[in-house]
C-alpha positions, 0 to 999 in steps of 0.5 A: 788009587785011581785018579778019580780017588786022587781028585776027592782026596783034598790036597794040604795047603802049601806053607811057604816059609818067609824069612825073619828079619830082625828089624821086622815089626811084630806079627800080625795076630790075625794072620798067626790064628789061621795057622795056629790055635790062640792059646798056642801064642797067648804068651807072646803078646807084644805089649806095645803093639798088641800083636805077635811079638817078633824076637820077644823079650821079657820086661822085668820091671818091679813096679809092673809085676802086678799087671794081668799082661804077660811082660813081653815086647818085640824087639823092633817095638822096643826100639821104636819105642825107647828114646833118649833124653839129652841129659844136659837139660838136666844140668842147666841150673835155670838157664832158659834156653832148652834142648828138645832131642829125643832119639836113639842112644847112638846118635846122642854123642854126636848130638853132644858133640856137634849139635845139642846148644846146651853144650859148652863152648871155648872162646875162638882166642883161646890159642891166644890166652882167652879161657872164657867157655859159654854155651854156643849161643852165647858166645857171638855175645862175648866176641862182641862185648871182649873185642879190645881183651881179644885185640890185646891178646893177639898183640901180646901174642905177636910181640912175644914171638917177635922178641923170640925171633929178634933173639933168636937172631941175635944168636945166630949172627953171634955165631956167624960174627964168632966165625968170622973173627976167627978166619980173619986171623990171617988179616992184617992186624989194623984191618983186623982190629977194624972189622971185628969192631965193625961186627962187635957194634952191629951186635951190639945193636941188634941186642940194643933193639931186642932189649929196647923191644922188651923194654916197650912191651908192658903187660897188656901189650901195649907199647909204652915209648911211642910218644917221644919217638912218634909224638908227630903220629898222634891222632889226638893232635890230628884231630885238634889241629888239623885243617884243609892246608893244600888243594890241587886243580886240574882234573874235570871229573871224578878222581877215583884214586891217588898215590904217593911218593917221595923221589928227587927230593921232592914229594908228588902225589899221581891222580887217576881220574875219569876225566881220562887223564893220570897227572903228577902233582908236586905236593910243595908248590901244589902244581901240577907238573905231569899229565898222561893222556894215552888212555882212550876212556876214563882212568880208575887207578894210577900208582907209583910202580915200585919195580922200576925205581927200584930196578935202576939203584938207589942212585938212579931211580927211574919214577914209573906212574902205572894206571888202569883203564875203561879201555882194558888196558893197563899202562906204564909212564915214564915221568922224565919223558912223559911216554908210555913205554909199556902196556899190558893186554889181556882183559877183555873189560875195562880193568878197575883195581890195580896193586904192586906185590909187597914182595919182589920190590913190587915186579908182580902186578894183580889187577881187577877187572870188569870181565870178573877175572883177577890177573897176576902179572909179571911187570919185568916180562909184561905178561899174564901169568894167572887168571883167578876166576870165582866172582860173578860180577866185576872186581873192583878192588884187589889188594896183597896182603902182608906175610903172613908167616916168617919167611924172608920173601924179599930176599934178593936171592930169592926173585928167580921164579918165585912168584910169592913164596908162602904166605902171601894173599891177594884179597878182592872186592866185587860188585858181586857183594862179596870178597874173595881170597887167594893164595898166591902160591897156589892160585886157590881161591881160599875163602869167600866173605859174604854179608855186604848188601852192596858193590864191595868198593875197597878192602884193606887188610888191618895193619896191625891185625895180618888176619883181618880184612876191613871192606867198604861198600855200596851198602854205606857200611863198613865191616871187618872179617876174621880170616881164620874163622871166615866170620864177620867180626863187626859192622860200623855204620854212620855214612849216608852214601856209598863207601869208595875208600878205607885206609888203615891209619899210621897213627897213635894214641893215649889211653886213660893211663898216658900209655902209647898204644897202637891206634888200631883206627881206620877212615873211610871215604864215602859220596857223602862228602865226608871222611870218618875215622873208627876205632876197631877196638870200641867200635866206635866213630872217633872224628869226621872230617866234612869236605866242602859239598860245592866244590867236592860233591863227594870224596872218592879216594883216600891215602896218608902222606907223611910229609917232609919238613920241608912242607908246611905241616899242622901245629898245635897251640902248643908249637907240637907238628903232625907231620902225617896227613890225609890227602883225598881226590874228590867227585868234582875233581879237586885234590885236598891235603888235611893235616 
């Protein structure tokens, strides 16, 4: 054929073939009909769509075999098409709240199980004994409304594993007294006779105090002999009878934080004050007998160093006042020869909140500061031996907590290189407006609280409850937190000015039956001049104690004494003693002792 031929013979177009996709939607119908004739594919009509189906299937369905159209479906149509319902809205018996999914049939378990609101819920004190389920919205209803059930389920819980530990013990000293008996047997005999009853008393104690424990614990876990034992604890009687009994004069301005401490036989009180200075007061004769002036700028908070008096015997115990400052440093005073002997550098603001470990008879020291950083120190080497970074802002107050499992880190043999062992937080409040927590151990921030609309000025952990924090702020509020869930458990209300201080209270209660229990009561300390105490179980305001507005213009600091009988405590009309008493540093300076 020539080549002229070849240009008037038309060319068959070029077909290119595409892949098909399974997830492709359904072809489109104009497209097919340029290539195919209409009756070839008239069968093939998606039904939801209208075009060519794609992976056709046929729907067979009884109550549609009458329509004119062929059954089919594309695949990808029938997918897009098809929604599933949340089958628990069906279950709801009348309850008003609805759940709106629809969607595919994969995604409905994790819908069911993380999201859908209709699903149920177990109570978070369900380790403790709580079989209460709801759905998740209504269970922030019944934390708020079952507080106290759920209070006395952790203590009930905590008593029992007590007891278990006390007897488990009791088992393992009978076996070390059984041992010792037997190697004694080469022993002289009235040395002999002598040491194994030694032994067979302190046995005999140790079962005393189990058995006196189980004794104690009724069914709600409450403790039922605390009254003859602790009758000077009672807070009703505090609250009946208690009055302004003591007052200290001497700083000129805002006392940011008092302390305790027995020694010598006689009681004292230190005051750190913005005045500048940090001073000993004797609690009996209310002089004072001790003034520090090392400081170049104001004082924030002065304690009694546990370490030193402890470091030099019980028989000669050396009194150590330790105290901040605005000028960044952190120093130690001897209370014999009224010097500074040691100090400790290494914020670069001025440093706020200081507090002694509970562990290692006090040798480590963290502290807060204005350069937003937390410090562990070692009092004994007087170094830094961590910085905790995390808040934005200062940190006000630090705090360690109790331990928060069974291990003995107070052990004597057990000081060398342990900064902590497991188990001990240190908690911090900022003026950042949160709180923040850190293990010791492992210098991890482990959790940050947040709700406070103010500088967060105190924290406490509940002595009675190890997994809860209590916080007072600028806000005017106090709130306490669960450690384990991370929430805001409750907030009380009721101050007109900022928050500066929180205690937890020593004290006891009765209850409408005249058992004894654990008060469960903190007080806070607030500019407006008064001092409130709240029971965590009801939520309630219980008392207020009212400064005197002229001569105070503000409390700023809180702590309990337990006074020795030596000083003159509070009676009851009738003739009944509350040897534990409240002593607080005012804004104009003035120290006062109500009990």
């Amino acid at each position: 054929m020539s080549g002229a031929e070849d240009e008037k013979t038309p060319k068959e177009p070029k077909i290119t073939v595409l892949p098909v996709s399974f997830e492709q939607s359904c072809f489109d119908k104009n497209w097919i009909l340029q290539l195919n004739k209409q009756e070839q594919f008239e069968n093939f009509i998606c039904l939801i769509c209208k075009q060519v189906a794609n992976y056709p299937i046929e729907i067979d369905c009884p109550q549609h075999k009458s329509i004119n159209e062929s059954p089919i479906v594309g695949e990808n149509c029938l997918k897009q098409f098809l929604k599933v319902i949340c089958p628990l809205q069906f279950q709801q018996g009348g309850e008003s709240i609805t759940c709106g999914f629809k969607g595919k049939i994969k995604e409905l378990n994790d819908h069911l199980s993380n999201v859908c609101p209709l699903n149920m819920s177990d109570c978070w004190y369900k380790p403790f004994g709580c079989e209460h389920s709801c759905h998740k919205h209504k269970l922030s209803d019944h934390l708020s409304l079952e507080c106290k059930f759920h209070f006395d389920l952790k203590e009930i819980k905590q008593l029992k594993l007590q007891i278990q530990l006390n007897e488990k013990k009791n088992e393992t000293n009978a076996t070390l007294i059984n041992e010792n008996i037997v190697s004694k047997k080469e022993i002289e005999q009235p040395q002999q006779d002598n040491e194994i009853k030694k032994i067979q008393r302190e046995l005999h104690k140790l079962r005393a105090d189990i058995e006196s424990m189980k004794k104690e614990t009724n069914s709600n876990g409450f403790i039922k002999s605390l009254q003859e034992k602790n009758d000077t604890f009672s807070f009703d009687l505090f609250c009946s009878s208690s009055k302004l009994f003591r007052t200290f004069s001497g700083h000129t301005s805002v006392v940011w934080s008092v302390d305790y401490s027995i020694f010598d036989d006689g009681q004292y009180l230190c005051s750190g004050s913005h005045d500048g200075t940090v001073c000993v007061w004797d609690v009996e004769t209310t002089k004072q007998i001790r003034s520090f002036k090392g400081h170049t700028s104001h004082v924030y908070c002065a304690k009694f160093a546990p370490y030193y008096q402890h470091y030099h015997g019980i028989n000669n115990r050396r009194p150590v006042i330790c105290s901040s400052s605005h000028d960044k440093t952190i120093r130690f005073w001897d209370f014999e020869t009224c010097k500074e002997f040691q100090i400790l550098n290494g914020h670069t603001e001025w440093v706020a909140g200081i507090a002694f470990s509970p562990f290692n008879n006090g040798k480590y020291l963290c502290s807060g500061s204005h350069d937003k950083t937390i410090r562990l120190w070692d009092v004994e080497a007087s170094k830094s031996l961590h910085v905790f970074n995390g808040h934005t802002n200062c940190v006000w107050h630090v705090e360690f907590s109790p331990l928060q499992n069974n291990n003995n880190s107070n052990n004597e043999n057990n000081n060398a290189g342990v900064i902590g062992g497991n188990g001990y937080f240190i908690c911090s409040g900022s003026y950042d407006n949160t709180i923040r927590l850190w293990d010791v151990e492992t210098t991890k921030e482990l959790t940050v609280f947040k709700g406070h609309e103010g500088c967060v000025r105190s924290v406490k952990y509940l002595q009675y409850e190890i997994n809860t924090i209590c916080s007072g702020s600028h806000d005017k509020s106090i709130r306490l937190w669960d450690i384990r869930s991370n929430k805001e458990i409750y907030v009380f209300k009721g101050h007109t000015h900022c928050v500066y201080a929180i205690e937890c209270s020593p004290f006891v209660r009765s209850n409408n039956n005249n058992t004894i229990i654990n008060s469960n009561i903190i007080c806070s300390a607030s500019h407006d001049n008064t001092i409130r105490f709240w029971d965590i179980r009801t939520n309630k305001q219980l008392h207020v104690i009212k400064g005197n507005e002229n001569e105070e213009g503000g409390i700023s600091s809180i702590t309990f004494s337990p006074l020795k009988n030596k000083v003159k405590a509070s009676k009851n009309t009738d003739g009944r003693v509350c040897s534990i008493n409240l002593c607080y540093g005012s804004y104009k300076g003035p120290i006062c002792i109500w009990g």
